[in-house]
C-alpha positions in Angstrom: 65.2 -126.7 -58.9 64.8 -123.5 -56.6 62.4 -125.8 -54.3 65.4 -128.6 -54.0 68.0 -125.5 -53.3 65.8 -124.3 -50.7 65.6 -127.8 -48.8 69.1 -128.2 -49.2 70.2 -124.9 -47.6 67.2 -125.5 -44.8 68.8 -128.9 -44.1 72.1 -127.5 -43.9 71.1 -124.6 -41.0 69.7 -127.2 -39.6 73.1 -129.3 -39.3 74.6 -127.2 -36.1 71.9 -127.5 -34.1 71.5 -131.5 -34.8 75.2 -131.8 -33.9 74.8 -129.9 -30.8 71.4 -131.6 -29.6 73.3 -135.1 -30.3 76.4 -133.7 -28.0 74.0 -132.7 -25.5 71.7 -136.1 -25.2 73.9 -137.2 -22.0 72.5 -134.0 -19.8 69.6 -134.5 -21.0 69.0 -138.2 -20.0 70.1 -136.7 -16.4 67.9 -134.0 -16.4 65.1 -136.3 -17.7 65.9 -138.3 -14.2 66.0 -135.9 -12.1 62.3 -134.5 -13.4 61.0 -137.9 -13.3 62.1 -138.0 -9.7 61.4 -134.5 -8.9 57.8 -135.0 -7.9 59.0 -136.3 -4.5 60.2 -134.1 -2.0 64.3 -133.5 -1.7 64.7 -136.9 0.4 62.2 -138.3 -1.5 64.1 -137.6 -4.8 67.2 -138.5 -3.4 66.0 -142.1 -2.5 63.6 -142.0 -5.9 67.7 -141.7 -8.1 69.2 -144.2 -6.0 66.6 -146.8 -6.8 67.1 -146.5 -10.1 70.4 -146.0 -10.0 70.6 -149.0 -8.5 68.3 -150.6 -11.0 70.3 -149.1 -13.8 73.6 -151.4 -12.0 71.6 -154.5 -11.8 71.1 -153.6 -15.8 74.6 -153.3 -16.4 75.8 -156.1 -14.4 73.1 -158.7 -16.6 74.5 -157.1 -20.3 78.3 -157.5 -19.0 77.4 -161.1 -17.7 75.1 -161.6 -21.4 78.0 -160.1 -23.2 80.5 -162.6 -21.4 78.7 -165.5 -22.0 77.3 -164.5 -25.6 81.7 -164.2 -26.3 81.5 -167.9 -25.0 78.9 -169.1 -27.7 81.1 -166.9 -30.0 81.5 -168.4 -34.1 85.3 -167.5 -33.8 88.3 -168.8 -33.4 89.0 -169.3 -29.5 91.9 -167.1 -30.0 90.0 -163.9 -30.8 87.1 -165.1 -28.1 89.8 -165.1 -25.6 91.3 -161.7 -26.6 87.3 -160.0 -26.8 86.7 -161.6 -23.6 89.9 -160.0 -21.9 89.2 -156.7 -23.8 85.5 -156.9 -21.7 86.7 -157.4 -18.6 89.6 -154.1 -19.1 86.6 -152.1 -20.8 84.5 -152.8 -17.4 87.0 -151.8 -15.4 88.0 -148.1 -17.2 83.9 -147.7 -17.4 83.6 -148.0 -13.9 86.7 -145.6 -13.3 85.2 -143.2 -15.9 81.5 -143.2 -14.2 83.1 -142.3 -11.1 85.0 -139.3 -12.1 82.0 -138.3 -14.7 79.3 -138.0 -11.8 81.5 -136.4 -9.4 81.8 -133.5 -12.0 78.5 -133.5 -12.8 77.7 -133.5 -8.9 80.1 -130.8 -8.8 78.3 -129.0 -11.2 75.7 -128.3 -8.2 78.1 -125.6 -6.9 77.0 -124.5 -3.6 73.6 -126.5 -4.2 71.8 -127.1 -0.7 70.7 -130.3 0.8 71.1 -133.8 -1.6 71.5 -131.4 -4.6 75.2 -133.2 -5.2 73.8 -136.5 -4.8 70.8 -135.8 -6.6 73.3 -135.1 -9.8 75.4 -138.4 -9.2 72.9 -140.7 -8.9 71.3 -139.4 -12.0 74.4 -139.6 -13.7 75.3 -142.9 -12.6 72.0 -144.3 -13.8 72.1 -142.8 -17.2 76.1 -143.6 -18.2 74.6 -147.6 -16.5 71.8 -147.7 -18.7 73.7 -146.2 -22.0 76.8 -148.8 -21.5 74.2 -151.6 -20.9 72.6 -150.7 -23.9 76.0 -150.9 -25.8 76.4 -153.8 -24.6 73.4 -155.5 -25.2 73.9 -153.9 -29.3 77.3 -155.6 -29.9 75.9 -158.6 -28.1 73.4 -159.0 -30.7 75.3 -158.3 -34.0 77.7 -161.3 -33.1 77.3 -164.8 -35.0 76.8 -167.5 -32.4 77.8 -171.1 -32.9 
């Protein structure tokens, strides 16, 4: 019994620092960029993050298209196809607005950073906010029942 009280109470200090490792994963994805990258010299880096930034669009513009067409092959009623399908193309729209204004904070974030330190931030935020909608997308893709 003492043993099962023990684990219980471990497991429950344990709980803050899970919640704020799982708040913190976005940063971390970033920062996990910009180290991959961070072998190159500044220029190097900066064109390193725009490649895969740009990689990470091509990603996100193939699971919007797969998510569109997956709605199409749909087993529902057209009228809820129609409304998921409009409710896609208004949810790619306020993504895009809210990638913008995420990665110009985080590029803000350099401060008084020299050189491509600004861009260096954006572009590694813009590739991981791409490749973590993509993912979402290609997730609810999947759980749908196709005709």
């Amino acid at each position: 019994m003492r043993a099962i009280k023990r684990i219980c109470f471990g497991l429950a200090a344990c709980l803050p620092a899970m919640a704020l490792a799982a708040s913190t994963a976005p940063a971390a994805g970033e920062r996990a960029l910009r180290e991959e990258c961070s072998a190159f010299s500044q220029a190097g880096m900066r064109d390193c993050l725009a490649e895969k930034a740009e990689n990470s669009q091509k990603a996100l513009r193939q699971a919007e298209e797969k998510m569109a067409d997956t709605l199409s092959k749909w087993d529902e009623d057209n009228r809820y196809v129609g409304e998921a399908k409009k409710k896609l193309v208004a949810s790619n729209k306020k993504f895009a607005e809210y990638r913008e204004t995420q990665c110009e904070l985080s590029a803000s974030l350099s401060g008084g950073g020299a050189g491509n330190a600004h861009e260096v931030r954006r572009l590694a935020c813009v590739s991981e906010l791409n490749n973590r909608r993509a993912k979402q997308l290609r997730d609810a893709a999947s759980d749908l029942p196709l005709k």
